[in-house]
Jmol script that loads the backbone (N, CA, C; Angstrom):
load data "model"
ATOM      1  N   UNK A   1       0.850  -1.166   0.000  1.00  0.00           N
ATOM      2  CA  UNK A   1       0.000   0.000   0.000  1.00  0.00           C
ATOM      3  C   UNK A   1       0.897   1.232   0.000  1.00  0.00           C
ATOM      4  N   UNK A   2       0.387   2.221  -0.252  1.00  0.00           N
ATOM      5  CA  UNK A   2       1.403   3.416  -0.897  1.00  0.00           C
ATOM      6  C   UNK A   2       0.916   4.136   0.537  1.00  0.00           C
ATOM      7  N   UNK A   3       2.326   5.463   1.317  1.00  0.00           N
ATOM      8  CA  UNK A   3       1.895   5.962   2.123  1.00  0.00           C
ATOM      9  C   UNK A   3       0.735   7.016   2.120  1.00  0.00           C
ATOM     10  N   UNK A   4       0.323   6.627   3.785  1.00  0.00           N
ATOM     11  CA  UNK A   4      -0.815   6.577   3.992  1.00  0.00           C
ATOM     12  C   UNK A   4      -0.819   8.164   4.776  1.00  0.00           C
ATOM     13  N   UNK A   5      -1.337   9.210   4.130  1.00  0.00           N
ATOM     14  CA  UNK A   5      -1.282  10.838   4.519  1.00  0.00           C
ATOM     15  C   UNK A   5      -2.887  10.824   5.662  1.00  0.00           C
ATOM     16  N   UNK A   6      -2.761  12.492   5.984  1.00  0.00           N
ATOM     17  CA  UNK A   6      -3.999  12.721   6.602  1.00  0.00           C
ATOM     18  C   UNK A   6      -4.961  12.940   6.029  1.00  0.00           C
ATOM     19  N   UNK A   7      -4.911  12.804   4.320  1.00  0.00           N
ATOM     20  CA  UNK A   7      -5.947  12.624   3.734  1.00  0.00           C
ATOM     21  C   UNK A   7      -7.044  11.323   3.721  1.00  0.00           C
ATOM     22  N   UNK A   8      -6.033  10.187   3.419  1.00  0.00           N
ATOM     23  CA  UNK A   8      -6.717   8.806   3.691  1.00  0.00           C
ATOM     24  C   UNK A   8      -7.428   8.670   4.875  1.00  0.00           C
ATOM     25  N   UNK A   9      -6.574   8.940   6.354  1.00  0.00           N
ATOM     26  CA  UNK A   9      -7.379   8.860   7.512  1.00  0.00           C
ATOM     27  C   UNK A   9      -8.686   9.563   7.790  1.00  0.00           C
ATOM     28  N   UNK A  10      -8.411  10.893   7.419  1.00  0.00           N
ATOM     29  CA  UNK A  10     -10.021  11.400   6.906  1.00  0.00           C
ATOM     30  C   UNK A  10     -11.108  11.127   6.429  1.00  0.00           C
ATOM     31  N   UNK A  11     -10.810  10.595   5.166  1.00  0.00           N
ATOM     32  CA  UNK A  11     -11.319  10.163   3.886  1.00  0.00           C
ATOM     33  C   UNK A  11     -12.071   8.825   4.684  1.00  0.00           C
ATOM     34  N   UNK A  12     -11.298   7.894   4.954  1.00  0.00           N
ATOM     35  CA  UNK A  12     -11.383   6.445   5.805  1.00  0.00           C
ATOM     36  C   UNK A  12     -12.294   6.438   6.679  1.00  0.00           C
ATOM     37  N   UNK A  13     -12.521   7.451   7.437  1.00  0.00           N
ATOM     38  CA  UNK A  13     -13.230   7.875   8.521  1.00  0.00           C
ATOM     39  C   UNK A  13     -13.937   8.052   8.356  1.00  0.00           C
ATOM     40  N   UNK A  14     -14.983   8.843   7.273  1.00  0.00           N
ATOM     41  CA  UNK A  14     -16.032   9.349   7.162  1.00  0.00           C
ATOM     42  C   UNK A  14     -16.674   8.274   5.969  1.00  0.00           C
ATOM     43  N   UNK A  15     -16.062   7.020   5.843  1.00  0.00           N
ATOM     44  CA  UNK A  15     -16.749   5.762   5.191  1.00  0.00           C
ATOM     45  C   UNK A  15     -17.646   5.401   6.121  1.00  0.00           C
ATOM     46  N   UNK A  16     -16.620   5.085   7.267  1.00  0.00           N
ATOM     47  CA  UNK A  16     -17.166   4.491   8.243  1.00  0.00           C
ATOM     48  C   UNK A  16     -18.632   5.209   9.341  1.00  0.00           C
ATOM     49  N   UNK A  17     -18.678   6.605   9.265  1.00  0.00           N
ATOM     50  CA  UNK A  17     -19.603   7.428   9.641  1.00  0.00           C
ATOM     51  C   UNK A  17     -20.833   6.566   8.684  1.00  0.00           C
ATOM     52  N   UNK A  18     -20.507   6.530   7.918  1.00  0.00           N
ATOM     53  CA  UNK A  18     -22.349   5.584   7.178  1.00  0.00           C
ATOM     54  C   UNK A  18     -22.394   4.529   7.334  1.00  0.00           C
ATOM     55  N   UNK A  19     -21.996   3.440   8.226  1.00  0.00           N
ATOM     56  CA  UNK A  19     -21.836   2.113   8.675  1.00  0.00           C
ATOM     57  C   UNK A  19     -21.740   2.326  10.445  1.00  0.00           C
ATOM     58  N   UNK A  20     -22.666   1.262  11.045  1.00  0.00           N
ATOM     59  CA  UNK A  20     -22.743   1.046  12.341  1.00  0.00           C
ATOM     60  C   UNK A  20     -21.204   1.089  13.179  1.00  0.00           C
ATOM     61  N   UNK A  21     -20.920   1.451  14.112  1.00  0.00           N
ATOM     62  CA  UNK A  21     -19.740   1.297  14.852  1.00  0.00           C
ATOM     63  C   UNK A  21     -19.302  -0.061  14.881  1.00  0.00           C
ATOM     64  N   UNK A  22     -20.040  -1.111  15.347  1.00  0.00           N
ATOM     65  CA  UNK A  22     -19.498  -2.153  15.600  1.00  0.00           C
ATOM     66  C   UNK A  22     -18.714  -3.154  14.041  1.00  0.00           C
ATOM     67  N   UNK A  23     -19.291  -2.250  13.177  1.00  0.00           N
ATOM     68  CA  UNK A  23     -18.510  -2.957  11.995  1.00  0.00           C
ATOM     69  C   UNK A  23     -17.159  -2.444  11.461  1.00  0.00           C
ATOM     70  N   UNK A  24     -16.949  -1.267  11.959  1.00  0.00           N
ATOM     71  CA  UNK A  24     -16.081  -0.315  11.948  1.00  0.00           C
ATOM     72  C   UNK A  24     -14.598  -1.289  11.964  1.00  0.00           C
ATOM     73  N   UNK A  25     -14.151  -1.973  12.975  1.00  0.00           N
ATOM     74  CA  UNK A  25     -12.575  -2.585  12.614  1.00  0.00           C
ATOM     75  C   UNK A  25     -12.687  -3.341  11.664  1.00  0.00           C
ATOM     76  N   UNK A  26     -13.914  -4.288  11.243  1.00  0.00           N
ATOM     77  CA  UNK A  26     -13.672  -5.217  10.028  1.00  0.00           C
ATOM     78  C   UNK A  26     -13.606  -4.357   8.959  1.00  0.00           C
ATOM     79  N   UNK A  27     -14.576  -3.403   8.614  1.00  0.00           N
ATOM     80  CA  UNK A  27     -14.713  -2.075   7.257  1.00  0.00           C
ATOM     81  C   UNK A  27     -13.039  -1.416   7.246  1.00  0.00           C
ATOM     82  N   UNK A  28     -12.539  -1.350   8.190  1.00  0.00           N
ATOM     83  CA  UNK A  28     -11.011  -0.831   8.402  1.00  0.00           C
ATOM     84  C   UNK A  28      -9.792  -1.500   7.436  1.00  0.00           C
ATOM     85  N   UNK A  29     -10.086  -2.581   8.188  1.00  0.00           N
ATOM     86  CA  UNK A  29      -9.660  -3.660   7.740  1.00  0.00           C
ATOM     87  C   UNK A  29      -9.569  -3.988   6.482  1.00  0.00           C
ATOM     88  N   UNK A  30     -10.218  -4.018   5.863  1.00  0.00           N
ATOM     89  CA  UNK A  30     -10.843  -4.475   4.594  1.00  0.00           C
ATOM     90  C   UNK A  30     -10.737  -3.345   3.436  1.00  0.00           C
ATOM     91  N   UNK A  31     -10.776  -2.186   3.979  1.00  0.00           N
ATOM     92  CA  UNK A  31     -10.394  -1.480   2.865  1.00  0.00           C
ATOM     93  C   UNK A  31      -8.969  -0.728   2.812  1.00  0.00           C
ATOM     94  N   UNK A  32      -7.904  -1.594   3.841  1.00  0.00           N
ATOM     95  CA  UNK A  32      -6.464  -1.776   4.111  1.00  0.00           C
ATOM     96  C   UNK A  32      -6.335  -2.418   2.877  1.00  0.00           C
ATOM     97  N   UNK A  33      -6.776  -3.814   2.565  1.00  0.00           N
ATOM     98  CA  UNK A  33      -5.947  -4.873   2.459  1.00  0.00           C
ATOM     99  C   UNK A  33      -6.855  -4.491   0.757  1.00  0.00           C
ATOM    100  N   UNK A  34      -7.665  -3.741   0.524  1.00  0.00           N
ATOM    101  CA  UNK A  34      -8.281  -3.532  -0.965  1.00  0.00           C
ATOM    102  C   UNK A  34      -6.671  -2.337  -1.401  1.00  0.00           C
ATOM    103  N   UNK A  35      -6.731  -1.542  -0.490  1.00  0.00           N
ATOM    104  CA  UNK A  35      -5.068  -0.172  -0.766  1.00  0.00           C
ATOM    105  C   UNK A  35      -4.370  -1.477  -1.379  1.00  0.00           C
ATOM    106  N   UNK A  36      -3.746  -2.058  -0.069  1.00  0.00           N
ATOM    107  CA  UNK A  36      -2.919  -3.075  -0.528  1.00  0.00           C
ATOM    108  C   UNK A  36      -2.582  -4.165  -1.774  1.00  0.00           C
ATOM    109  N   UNK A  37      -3.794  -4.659  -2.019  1.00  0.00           N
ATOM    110  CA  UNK A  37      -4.202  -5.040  -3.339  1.00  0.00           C
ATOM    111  C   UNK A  37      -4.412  -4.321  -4.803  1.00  0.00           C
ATOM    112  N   UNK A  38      -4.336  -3.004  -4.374  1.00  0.00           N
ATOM    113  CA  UNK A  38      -4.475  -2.418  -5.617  1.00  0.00           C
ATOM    114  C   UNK A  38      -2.779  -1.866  -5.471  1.00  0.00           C
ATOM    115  N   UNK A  39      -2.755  -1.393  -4.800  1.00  0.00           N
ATOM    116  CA  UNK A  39      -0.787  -1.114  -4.911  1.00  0.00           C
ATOM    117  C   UNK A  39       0.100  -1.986  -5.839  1.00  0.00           C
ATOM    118  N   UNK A  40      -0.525  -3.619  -4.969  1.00  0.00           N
ATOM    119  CA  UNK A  40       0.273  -4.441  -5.535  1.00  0.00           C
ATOM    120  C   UNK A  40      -0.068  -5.016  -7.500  1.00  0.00           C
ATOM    121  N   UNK A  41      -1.321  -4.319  -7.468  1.00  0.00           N
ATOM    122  CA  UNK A  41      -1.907  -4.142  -9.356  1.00  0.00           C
ATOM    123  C   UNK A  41      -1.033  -3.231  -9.932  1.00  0.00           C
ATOM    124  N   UNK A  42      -0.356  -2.203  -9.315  1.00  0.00           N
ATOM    125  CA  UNK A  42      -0.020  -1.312  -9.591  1.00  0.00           C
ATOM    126  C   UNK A  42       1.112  -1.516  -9.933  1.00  0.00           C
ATOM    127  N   UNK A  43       2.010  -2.098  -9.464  1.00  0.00           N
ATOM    128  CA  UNK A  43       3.336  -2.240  -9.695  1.00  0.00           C
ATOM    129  C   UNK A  43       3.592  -3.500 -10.530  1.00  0.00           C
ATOM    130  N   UNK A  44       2.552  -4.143 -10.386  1.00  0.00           N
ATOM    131  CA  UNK A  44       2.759  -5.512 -11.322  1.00  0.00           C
ATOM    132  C   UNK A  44       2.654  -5.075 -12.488  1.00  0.00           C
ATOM    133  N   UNK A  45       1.414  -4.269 -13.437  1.00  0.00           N
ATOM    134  CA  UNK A  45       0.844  -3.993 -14.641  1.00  0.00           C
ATOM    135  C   UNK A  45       1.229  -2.949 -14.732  1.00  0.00           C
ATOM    136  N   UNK A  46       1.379  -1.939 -13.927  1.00  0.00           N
ATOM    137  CA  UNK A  46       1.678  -0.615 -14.445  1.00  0.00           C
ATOM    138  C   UNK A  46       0.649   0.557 -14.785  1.00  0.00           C
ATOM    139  N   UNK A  47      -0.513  -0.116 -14.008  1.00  0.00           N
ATOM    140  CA  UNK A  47      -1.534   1.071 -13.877  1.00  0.00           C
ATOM    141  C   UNK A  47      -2.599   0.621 -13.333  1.00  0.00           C
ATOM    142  N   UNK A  48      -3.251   1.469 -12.733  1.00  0.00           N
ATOM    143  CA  UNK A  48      -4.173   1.601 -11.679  1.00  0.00           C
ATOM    144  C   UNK A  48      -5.129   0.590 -11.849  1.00  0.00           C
ATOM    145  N   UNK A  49      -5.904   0.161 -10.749  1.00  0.00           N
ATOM    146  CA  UNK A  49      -6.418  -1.025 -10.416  1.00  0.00           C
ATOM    147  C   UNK A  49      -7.817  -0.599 -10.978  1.00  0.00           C
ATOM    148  N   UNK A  50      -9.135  -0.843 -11.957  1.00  0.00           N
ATOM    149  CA  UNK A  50     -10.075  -0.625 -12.268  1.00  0.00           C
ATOM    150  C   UNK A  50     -10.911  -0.104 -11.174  1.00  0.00           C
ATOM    151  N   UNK A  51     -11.030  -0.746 -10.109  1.00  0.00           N
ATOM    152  CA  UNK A  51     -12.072  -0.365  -9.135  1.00  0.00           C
ATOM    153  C   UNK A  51     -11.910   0.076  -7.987  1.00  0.00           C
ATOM    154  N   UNK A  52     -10.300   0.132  -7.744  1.00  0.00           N
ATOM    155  CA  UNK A  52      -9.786   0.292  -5.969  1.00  0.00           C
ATOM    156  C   UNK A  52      -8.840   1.567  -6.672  1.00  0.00           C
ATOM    157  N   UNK A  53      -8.260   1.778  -7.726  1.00  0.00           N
ATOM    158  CA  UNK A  53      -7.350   2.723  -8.157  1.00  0.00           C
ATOM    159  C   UNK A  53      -5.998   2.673  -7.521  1.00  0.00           C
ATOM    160  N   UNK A  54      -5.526   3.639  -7.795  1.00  0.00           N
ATOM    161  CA  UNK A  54      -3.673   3.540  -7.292  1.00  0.00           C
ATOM    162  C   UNK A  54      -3.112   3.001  -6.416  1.00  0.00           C
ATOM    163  N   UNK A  55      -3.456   1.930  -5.401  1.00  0.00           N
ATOM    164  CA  UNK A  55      -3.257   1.831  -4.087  1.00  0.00           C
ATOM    165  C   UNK A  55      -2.925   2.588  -2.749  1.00  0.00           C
ATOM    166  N   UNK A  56      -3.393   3.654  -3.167  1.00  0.00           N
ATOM    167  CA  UNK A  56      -3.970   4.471  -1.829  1.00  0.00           C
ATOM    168  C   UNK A  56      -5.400   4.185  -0.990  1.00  0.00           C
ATOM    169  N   UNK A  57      -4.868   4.575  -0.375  1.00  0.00           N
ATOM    170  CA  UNK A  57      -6.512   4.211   1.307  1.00  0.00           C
ATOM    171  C   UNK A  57      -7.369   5.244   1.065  1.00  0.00           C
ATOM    172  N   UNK A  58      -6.984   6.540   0.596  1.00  0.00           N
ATOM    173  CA  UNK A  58      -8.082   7.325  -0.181  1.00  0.00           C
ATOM    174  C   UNK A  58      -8.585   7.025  -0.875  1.00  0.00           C
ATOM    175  N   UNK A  59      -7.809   6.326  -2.683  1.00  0.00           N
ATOM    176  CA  UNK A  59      -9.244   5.639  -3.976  1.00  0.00           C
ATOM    177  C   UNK A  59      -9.607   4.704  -3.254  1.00  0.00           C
ATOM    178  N   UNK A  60      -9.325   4.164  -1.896  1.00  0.00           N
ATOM    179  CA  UNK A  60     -10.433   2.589  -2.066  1.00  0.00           C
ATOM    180  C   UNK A  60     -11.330   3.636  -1.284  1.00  0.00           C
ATOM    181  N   UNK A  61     -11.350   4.658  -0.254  1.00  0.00           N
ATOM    182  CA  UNK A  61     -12.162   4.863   0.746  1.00  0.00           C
ATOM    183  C   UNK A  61     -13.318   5.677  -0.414  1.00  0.00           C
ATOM    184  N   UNK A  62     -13.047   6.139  -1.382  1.00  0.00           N
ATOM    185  CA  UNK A  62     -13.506   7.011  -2.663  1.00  0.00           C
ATOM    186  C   UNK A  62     -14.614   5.748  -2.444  1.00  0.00           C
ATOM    187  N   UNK A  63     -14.045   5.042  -3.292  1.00  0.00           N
ATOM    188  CA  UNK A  63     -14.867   3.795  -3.934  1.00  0.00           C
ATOM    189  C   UNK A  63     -15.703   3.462  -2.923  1.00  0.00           C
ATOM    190  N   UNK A  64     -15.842   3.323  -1.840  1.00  0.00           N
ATOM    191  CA  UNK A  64     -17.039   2.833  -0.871  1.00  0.00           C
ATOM    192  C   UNK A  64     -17.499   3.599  -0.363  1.00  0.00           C
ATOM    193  N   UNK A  65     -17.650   4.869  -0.958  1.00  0.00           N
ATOM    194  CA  UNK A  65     -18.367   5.967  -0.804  1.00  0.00           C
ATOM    195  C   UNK A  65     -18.565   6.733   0.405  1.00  0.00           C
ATOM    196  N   UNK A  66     -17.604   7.812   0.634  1.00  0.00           N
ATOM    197  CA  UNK A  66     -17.496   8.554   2.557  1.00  0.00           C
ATOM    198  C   UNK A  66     -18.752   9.459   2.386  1.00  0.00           C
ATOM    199  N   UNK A  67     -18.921   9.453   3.500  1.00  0.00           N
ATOM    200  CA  UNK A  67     -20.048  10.356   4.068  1.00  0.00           C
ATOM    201  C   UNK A  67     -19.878  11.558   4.243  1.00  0.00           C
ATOM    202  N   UNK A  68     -20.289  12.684   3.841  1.00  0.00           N
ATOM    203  CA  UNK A  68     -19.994  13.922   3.962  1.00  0.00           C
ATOM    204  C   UNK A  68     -19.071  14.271   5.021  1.00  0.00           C
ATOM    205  N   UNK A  69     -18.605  15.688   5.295  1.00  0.00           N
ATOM    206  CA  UNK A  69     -17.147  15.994   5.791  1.00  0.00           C
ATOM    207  C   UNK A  69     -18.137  16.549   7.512  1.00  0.00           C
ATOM    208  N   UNK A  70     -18.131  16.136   8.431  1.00  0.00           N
ATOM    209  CA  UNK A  70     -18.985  16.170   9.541  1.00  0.00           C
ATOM    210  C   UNK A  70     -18.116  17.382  10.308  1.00  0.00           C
ATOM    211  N   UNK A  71     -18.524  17.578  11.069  1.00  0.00           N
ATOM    212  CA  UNK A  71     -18.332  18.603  11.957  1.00  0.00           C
ATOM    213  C   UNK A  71     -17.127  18.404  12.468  1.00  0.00           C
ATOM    214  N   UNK A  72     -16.040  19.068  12.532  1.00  0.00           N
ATOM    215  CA  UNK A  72     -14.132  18.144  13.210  1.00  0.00           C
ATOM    216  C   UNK A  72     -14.599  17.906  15.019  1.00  0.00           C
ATOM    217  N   UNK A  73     -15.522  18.663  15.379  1.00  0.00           N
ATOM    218  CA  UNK A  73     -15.788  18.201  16.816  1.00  0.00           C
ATOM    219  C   UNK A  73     -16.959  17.091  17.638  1.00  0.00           C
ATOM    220  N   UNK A  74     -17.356  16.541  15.900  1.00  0.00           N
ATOM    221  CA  UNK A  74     -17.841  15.786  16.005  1.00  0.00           C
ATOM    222  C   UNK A  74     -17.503  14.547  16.682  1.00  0.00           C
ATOM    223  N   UNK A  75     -18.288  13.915  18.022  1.00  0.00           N
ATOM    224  CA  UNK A  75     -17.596  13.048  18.969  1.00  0.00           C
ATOM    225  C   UNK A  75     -17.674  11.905  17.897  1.00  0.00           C
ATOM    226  N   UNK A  76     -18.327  11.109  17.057  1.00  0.00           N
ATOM    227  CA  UNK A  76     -18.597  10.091  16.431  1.00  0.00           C
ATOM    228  C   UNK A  76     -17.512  10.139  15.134  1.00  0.00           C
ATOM    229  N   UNK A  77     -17.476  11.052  14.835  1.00  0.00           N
ATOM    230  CA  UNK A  77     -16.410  11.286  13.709  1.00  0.00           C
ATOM    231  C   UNK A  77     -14.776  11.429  14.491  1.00  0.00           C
ATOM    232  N   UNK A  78     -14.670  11.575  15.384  1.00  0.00           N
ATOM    233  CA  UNK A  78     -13.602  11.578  16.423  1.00  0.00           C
ATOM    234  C   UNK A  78     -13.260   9.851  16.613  1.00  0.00           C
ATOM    235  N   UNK A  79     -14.401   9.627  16.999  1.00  0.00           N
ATOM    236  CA  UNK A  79     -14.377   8.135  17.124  1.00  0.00           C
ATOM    237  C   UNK A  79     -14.088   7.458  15.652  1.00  0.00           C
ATOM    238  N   UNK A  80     -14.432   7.563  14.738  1.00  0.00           N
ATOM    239  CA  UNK A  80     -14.606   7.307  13.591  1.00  0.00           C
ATOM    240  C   UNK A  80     -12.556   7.042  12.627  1.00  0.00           C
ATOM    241  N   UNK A  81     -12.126   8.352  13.269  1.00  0.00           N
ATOM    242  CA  UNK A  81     -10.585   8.674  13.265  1.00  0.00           C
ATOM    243  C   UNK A  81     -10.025   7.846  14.066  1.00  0.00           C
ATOM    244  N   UNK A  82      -9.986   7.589  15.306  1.00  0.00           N
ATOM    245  CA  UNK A  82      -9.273   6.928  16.238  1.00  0.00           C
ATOM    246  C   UNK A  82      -9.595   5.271  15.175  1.00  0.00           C
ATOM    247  N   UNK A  83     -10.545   5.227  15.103  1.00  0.00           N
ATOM    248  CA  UNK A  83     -10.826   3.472  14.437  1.00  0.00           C
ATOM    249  C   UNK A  83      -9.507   3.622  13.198  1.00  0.00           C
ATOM    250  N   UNK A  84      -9.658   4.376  12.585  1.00  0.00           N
ATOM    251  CA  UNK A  84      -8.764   4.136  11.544  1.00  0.00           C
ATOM    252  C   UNK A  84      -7.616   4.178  12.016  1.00  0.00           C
ATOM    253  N   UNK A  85      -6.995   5.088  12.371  1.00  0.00           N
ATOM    254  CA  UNK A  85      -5.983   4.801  13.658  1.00  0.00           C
ATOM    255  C   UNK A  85      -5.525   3.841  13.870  1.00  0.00           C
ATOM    256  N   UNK A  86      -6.044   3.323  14.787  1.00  0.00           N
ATOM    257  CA  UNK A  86      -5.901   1.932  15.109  1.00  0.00           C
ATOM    258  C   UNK A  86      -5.951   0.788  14.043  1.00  0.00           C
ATOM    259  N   UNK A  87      -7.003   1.097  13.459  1.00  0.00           N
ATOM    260  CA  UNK A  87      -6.526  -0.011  12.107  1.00  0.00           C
ATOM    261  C   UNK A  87      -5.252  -0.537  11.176  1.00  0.00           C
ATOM    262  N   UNK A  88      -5.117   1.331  11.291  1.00  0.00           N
ATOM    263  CA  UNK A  88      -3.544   1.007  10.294  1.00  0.00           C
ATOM    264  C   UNK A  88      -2.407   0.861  11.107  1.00  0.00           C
ATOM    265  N   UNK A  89      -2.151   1.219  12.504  1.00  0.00           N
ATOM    266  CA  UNK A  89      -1.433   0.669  13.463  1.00  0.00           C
ATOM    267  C   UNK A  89      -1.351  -1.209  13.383  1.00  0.00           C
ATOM    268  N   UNK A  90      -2.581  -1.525  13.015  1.00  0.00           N
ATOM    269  CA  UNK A  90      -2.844  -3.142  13.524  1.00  0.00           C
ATOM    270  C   UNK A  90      -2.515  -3.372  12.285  1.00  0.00           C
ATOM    271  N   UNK A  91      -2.686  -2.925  11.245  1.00  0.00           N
ATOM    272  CA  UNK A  91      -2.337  -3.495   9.904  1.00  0.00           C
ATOM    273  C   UNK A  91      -0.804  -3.497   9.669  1.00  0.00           C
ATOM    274  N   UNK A  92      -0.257  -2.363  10.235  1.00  0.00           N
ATOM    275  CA  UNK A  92       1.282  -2.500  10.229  1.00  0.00           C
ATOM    276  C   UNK A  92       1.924  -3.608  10.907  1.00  0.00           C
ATOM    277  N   UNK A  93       1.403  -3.589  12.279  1.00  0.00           N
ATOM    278  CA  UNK A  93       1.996  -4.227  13.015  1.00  0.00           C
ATOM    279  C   UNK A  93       1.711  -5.903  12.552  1.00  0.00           C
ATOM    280  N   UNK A  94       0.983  -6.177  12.441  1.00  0.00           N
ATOM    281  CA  UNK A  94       1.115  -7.643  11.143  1.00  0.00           C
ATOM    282  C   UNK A  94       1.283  -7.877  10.527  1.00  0.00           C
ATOM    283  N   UNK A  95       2.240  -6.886   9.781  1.00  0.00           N
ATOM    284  CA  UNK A  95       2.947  -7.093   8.793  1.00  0.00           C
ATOM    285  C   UNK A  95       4.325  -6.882   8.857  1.00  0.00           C
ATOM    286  N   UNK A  96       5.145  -6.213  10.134  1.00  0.00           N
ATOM    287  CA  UNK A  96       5.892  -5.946  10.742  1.00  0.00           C
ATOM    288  C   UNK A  96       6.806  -7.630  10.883  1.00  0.00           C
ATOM    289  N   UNK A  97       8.580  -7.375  10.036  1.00  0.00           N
ATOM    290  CA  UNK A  97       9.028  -8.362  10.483  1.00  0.00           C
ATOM    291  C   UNK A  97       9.688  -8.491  12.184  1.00  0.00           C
ATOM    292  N   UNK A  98       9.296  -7.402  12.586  1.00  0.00           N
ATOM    293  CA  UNK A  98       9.976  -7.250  14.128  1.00  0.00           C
ATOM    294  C   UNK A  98       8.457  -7.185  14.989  1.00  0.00           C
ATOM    295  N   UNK A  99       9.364  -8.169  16.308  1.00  0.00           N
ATOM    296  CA  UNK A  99       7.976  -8.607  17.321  1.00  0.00           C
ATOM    297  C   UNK A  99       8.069  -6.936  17.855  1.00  0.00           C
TER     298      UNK A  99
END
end "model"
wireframe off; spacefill off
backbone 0.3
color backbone group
């Protein structure tokens, strides 16, 4: 997956604002490993992945459509950030060759 700016985490965040909380780490998750998958289209073929695009966490978060840009003091959209957060922390860290 190509690095991951404060655009993606944004972007990422406000997917998840139109989906229940509790689905929130799997939706995280999942549109990690779509970045990831399209990165790796990317470098194999030499151009962008049809439906996930460049392997950024922004075109996949594009593609599953974010929810308008909410209020920044919004507690749920706060929450919404921290999930991603944590996601890509957990996504690193399992992929991390050091314990």
């Amino acid at each position: 997956m190509r690095e991951i700016t404060h655009g993606d985490i944004v972007t990422a965040a406000r997917v998840l604002l139109a989906r229940p909380e509790p689905d929130w780490p799997a939706l995280v998750a999942r549109m990690l490993a779509a970045a990831h998958t399209a990165d790796c289209h990317r470098k194999a073929l030499g151009r962008v992945h049809p439906r996930l695009g460049a392997g950024t966490l922004i075109s996949v978060a594009m593609a599953f459509g974010p929810a308008p840009v909410p209020r920044p003091s919004d507690s749920r959209y706060l929450r919404a950030l921290a999930a991603v957060a944590q996601g890509v922390l957990a996504w690193r860290a399992a992929r991390s060759p050091f314990p």
